[in-house]
Z-matrix of the N, CA and C atoms (Angstrom, degrees):
N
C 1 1.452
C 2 1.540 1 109.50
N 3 1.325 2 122.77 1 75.07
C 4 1.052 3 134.35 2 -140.92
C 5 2.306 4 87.51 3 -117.38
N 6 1.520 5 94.99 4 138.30
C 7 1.844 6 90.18 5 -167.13
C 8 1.236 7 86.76 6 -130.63
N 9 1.192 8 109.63 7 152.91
C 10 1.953 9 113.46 8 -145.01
C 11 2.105 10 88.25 9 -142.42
N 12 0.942 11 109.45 10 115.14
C 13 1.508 12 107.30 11 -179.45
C 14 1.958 13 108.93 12 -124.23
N 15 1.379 14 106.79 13 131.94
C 16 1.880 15 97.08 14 -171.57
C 17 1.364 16 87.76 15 -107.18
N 18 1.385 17 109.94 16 143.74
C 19 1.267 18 116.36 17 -172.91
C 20 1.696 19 86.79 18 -139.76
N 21 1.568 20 119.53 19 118.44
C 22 1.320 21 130.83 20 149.40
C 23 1.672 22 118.44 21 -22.08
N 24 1.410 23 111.92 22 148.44
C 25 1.241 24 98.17 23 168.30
C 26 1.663 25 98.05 24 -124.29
N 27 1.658 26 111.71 25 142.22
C 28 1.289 27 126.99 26 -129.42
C 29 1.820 28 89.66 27 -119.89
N 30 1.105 29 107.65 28 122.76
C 31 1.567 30 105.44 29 172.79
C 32 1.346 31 121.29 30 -46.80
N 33 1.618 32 135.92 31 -33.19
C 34 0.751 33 152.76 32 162.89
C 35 1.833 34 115.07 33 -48.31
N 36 1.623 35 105.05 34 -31.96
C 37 1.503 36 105.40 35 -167.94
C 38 1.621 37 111.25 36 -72.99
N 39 1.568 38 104.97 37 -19.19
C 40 1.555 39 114.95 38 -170.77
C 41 2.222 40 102.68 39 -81.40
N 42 1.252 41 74.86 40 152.86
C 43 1.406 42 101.70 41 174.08
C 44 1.462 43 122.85 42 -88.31
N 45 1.628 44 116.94 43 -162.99
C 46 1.132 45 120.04 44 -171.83
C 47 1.640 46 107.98 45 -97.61
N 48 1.714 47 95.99 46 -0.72
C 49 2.089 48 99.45 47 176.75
C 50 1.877 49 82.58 48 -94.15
N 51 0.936 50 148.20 49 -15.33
C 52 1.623 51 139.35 50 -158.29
C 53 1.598 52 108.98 51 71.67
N 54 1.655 53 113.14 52 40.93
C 55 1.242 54 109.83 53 177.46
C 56 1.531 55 105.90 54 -143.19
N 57 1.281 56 124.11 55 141.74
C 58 1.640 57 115.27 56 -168.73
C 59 1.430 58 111.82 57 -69.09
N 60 0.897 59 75.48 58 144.43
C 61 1.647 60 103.59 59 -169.36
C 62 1.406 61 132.13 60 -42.19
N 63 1.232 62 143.56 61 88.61
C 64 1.449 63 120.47 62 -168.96
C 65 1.507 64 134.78 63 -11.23
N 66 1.665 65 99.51 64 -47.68
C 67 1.769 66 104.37 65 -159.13
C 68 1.730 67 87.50 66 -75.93
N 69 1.609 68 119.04 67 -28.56
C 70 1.618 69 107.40 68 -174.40
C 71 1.352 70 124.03 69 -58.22
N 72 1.465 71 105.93 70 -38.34
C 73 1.548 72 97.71 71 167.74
C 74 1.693 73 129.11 72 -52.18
N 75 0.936 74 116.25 73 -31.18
C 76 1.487 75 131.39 74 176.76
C 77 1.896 76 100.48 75 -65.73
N 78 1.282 77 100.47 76 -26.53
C 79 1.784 78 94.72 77 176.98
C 80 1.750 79 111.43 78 -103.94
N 81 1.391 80 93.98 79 -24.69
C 82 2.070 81 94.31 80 151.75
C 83 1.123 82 112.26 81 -35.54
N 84 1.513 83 117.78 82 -66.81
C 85 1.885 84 150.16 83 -150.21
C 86 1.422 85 82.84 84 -67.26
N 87 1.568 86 112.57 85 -56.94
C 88 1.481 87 108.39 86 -155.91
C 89 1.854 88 107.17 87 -65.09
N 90 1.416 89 113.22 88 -61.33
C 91 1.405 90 98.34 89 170.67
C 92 1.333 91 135.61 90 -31.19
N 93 1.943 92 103.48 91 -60.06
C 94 1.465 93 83.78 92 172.33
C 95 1.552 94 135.29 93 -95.54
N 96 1.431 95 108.26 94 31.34
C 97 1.416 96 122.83 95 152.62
C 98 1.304 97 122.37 96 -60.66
N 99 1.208 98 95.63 97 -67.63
C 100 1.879 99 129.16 98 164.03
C 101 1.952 100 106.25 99 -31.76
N 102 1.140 101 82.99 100 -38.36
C 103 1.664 102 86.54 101 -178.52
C 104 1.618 103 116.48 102 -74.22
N 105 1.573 104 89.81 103 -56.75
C 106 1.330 105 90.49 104 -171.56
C 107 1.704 106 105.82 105 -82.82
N 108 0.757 107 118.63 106 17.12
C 109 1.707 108 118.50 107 160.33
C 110 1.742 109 122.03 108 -66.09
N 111 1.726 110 79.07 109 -61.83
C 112 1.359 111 101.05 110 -169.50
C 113 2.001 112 103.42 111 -51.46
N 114 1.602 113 111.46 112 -50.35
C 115 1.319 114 132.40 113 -176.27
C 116 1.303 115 100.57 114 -51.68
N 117 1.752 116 124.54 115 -56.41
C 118 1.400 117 124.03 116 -159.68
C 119 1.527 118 117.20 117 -60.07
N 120 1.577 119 100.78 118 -41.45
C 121 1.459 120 109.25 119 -171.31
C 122 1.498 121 111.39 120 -94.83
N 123 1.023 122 120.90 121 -1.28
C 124 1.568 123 114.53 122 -171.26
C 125 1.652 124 122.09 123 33.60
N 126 1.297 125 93.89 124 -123.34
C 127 1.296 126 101.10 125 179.11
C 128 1.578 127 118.92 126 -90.28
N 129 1.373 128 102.36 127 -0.51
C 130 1.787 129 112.62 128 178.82
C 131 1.745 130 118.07 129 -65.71
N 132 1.095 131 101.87 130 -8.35
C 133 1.505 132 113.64 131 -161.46
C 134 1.267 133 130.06 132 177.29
N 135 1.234 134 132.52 133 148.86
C 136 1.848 135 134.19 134 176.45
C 137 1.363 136 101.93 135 -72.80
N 138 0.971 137 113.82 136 115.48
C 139 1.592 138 122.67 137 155.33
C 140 1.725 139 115.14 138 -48.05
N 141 1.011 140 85.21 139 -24.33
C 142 2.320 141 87.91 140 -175.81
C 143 1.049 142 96.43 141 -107.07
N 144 1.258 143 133.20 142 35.97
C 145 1.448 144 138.92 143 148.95
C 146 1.350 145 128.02 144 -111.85
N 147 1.669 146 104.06 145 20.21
C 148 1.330 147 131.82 146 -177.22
C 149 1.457 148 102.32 147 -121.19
N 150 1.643 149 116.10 148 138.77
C 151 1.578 150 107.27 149 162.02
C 152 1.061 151 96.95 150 -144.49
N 153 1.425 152 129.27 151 146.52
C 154 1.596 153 157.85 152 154.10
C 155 1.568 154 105.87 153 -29.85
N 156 1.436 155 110.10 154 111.92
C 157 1.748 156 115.50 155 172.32
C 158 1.212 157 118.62 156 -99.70
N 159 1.557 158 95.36 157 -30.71
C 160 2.162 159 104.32 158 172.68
C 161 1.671 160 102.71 159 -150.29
N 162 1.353 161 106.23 160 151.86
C 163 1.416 162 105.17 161 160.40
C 164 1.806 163 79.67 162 -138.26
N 165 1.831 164 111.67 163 154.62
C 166 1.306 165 132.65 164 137.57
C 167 0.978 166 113.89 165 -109.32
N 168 1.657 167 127.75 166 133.75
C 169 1.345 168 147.79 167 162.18
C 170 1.447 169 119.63 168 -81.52
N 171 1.458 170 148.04 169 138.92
C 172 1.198 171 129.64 170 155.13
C 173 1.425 172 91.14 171 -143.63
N 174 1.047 173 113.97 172 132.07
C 175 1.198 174 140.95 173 -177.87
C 176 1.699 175 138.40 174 -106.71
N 177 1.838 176 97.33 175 95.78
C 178 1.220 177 90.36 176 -177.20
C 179 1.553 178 142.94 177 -98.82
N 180 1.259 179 120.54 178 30.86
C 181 1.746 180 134.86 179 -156.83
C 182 1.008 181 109.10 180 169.86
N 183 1.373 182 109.85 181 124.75
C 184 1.373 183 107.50 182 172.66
C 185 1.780 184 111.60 183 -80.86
N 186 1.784 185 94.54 184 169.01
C 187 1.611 186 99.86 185 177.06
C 188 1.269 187 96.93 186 -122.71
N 189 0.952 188 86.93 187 148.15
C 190 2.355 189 104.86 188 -175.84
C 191 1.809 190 92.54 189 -138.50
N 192 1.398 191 109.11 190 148.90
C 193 1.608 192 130.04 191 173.72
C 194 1.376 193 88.51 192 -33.51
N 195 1.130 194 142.40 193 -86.28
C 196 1.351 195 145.20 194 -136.54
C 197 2.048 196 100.65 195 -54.79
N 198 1.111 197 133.09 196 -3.43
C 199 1.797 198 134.47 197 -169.86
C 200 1.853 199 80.08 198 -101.80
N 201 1.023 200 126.62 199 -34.23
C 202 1.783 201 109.54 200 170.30
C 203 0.903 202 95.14 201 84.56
N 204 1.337 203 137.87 202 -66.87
C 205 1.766 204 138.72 203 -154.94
C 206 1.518 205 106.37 204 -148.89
N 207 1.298 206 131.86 205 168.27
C 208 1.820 207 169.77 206 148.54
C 209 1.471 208 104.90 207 -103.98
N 210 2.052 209 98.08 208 128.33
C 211 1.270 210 111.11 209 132.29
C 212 1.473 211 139.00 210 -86.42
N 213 1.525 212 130.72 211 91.09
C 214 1.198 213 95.80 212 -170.39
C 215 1.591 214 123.10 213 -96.13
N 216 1.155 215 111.59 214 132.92
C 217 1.414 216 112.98 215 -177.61
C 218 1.571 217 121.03 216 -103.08
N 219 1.563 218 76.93 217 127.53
C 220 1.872 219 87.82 218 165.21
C 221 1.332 220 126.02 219 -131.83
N 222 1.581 221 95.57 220 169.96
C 223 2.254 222 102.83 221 -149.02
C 224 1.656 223 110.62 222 -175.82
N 225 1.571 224 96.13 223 93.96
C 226 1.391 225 119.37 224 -168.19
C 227 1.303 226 118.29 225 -57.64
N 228 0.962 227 114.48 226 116.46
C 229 1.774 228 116.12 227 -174.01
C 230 1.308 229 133.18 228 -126.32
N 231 1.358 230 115.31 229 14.65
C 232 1.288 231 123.56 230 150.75
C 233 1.654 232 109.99 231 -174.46
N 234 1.437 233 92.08 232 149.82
C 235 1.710 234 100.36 233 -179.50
C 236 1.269 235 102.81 234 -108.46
N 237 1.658 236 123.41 235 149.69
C 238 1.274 237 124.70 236 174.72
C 239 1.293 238 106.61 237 -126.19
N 240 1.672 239 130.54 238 -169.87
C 241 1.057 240 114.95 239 -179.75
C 242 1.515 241 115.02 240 -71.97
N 243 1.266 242 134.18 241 -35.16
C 244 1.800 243 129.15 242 162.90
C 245 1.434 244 103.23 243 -118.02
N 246 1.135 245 130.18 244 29.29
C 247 1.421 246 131.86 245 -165.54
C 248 1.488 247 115.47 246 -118.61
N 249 1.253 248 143.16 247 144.37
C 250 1.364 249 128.58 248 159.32
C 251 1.670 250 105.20 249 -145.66
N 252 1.612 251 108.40 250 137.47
C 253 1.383 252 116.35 251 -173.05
C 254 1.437 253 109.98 252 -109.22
N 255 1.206 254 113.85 253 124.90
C 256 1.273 255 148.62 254 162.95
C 257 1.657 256 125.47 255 -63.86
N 258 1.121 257 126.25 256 95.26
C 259 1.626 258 126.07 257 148.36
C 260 1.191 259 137.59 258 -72.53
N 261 1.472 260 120.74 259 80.71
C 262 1.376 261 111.84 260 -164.44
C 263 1.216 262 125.84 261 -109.46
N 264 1.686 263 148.97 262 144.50
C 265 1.261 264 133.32 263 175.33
C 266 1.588 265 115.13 264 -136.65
N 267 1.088 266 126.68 265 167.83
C 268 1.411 267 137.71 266 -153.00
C 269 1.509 268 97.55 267 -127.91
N 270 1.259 269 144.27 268 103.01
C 271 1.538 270 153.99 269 178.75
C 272 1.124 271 125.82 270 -125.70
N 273 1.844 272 132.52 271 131.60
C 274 1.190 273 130.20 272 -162.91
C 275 1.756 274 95.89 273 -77.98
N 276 1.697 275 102.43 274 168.63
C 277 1.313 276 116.06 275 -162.25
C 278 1.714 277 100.78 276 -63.31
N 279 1.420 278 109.89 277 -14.64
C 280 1.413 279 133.09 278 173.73
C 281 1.551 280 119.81 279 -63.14
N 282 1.119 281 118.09 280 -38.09
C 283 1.422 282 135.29 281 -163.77
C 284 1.412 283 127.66 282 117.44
N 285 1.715 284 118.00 283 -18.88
C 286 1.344 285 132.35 284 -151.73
C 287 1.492 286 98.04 285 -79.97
N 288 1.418 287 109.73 286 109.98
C 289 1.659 288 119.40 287 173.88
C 290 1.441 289 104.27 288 -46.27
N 291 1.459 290 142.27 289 130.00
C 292 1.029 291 168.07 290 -12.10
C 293 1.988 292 103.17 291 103.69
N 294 1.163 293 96.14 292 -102.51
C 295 1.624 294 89.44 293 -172.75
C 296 1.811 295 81.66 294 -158.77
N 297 1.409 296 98.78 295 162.58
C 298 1.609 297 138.50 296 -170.90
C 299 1.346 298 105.72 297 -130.70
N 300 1.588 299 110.35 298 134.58
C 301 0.852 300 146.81 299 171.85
C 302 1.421 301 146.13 300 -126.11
N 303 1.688 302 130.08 301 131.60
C 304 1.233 303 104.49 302 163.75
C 305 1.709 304 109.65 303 -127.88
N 306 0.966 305 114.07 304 152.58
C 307 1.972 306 106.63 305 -157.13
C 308 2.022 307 95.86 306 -133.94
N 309 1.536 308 119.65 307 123.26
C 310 1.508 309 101.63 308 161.17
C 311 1.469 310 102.27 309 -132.32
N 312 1.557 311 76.29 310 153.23
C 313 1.716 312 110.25 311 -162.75
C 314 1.534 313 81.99 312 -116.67
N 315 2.204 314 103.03 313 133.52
C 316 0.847 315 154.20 314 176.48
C 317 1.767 316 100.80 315 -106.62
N 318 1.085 317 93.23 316 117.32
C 319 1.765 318 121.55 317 172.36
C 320 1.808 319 88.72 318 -78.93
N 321 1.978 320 103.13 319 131.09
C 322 1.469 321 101.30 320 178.55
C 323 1.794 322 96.24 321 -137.88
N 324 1.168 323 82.67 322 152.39
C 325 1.516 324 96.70 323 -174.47
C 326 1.802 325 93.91 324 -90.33
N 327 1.453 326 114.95 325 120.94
C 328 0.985 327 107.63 326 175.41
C 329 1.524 328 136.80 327 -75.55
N 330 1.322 329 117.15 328 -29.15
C 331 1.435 330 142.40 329 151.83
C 332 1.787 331 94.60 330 -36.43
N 333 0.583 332 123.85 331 -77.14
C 334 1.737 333 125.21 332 -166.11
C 335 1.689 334 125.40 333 -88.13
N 336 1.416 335 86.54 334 -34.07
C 337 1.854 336 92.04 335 169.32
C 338 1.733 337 98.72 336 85.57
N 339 1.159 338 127.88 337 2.28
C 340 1.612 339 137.79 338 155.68
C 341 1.512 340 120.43 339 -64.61
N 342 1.230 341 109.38 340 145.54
C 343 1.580 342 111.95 341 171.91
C 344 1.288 343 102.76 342 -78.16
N 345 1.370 344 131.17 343 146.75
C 346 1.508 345 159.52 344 -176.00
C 347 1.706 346 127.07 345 -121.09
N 348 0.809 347 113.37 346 142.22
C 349 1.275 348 103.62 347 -169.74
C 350 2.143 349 95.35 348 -94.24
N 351 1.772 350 88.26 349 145.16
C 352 1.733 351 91.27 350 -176.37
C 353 1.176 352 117.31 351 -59.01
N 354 1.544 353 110.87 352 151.30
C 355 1.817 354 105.82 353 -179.56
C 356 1.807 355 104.25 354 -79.35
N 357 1.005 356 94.86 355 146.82
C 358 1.997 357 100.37 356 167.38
C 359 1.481 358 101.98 357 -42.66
N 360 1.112 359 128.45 358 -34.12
C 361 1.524 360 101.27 359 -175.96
C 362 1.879 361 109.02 360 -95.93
N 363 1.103 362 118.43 361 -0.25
C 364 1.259 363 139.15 362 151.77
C 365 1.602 364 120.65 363 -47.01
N 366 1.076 365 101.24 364 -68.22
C 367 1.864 366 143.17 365 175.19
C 368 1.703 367 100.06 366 -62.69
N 369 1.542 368 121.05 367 -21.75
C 370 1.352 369 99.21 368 -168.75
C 371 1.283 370 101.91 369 -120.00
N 372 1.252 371 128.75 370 -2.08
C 373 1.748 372 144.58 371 166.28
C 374 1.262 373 109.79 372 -65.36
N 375 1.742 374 95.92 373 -50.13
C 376 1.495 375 95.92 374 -174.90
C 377 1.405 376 125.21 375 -88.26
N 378 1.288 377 96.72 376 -32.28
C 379 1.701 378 90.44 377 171.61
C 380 1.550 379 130.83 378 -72.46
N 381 1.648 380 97.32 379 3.56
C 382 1.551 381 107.08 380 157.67
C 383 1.404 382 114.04 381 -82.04
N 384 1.222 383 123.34 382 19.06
C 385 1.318 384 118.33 383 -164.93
C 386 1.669 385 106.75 384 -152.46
N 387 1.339 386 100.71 385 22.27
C 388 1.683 387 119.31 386 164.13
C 389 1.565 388 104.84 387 -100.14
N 390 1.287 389 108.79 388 147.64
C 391 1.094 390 124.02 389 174.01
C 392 1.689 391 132.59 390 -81.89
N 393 0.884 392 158.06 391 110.07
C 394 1.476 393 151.99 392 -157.02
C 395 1.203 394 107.10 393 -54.58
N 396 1.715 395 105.40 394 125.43
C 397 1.143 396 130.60 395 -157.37
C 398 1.604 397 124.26 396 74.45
N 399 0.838 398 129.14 397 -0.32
C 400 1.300 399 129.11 398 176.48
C 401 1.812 400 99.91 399 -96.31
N 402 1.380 401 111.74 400 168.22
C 403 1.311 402 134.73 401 -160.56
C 404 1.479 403 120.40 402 -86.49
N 405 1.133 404 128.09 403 115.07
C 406 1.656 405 143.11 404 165.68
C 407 1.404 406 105.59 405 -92.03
């Protein structure tokens, strides 16, 4: 269950080499995180009741104006008890991997600003949306 988001690439995203920017990729990731949040949980839950505890980047290609656009893809791969892990990657409209990722999102109790453990109907949205063999 893999969620595929194209995100323009923005004159603004390039640097002073004419290649986007390191910290922008991390706001690629973030949009289509953001996306597939909102999609995963539907009506089971607030999506902004989730916040980012880690992302790793590794980065393989650069992007320069001339790639036009990003797919970024995301693809849930394990549930924890308030935790959920993220596989994400950044690919030209071409196919050419871009950069890899893995990002986890901490379920927060907003009243307190604490991590929480997911509700069962939380837990059962998403684990329709794991892939076989991957982790619940």
């Amino acid at each position: 269950m893999t969620h595929e988001k194209r995100i323009e690439i923005r004159w603004r995203d390039l640097d002073a080499y004419r290649h986007v920017n390191n910290a922008v990729y991390a706001t690629y990731l973030e949009e289509g995180r953001d996306e597939w949040m909102v999609r995963a949980l539907g009506d089971a839950g607030d999506p902004w009741d989730y916040v980012l505890a880690r992302v790793a980047i590794d980065f393989r290609r650069e992007l320069t104006q001339e790639d036009d656009a990003v797919l970024v893809r995301i693809r849930l791969t394990r549930i924890g008890t308030s935790s959920l892990t993220l596989r994400e990657e950044i690919v030209t409209v071409d196919g050419s991997l871009s950069a890899e990722a893995e990002a986890v999102l901490v379920a927060r109790d907003p009243e307190t600003g604490r991590s929480r453990p997911l509700t069962d109907v939380e837990r059962g949205v998403l684990a329709a949306r794991l892939e076989p063999g991957d982790g619940a």
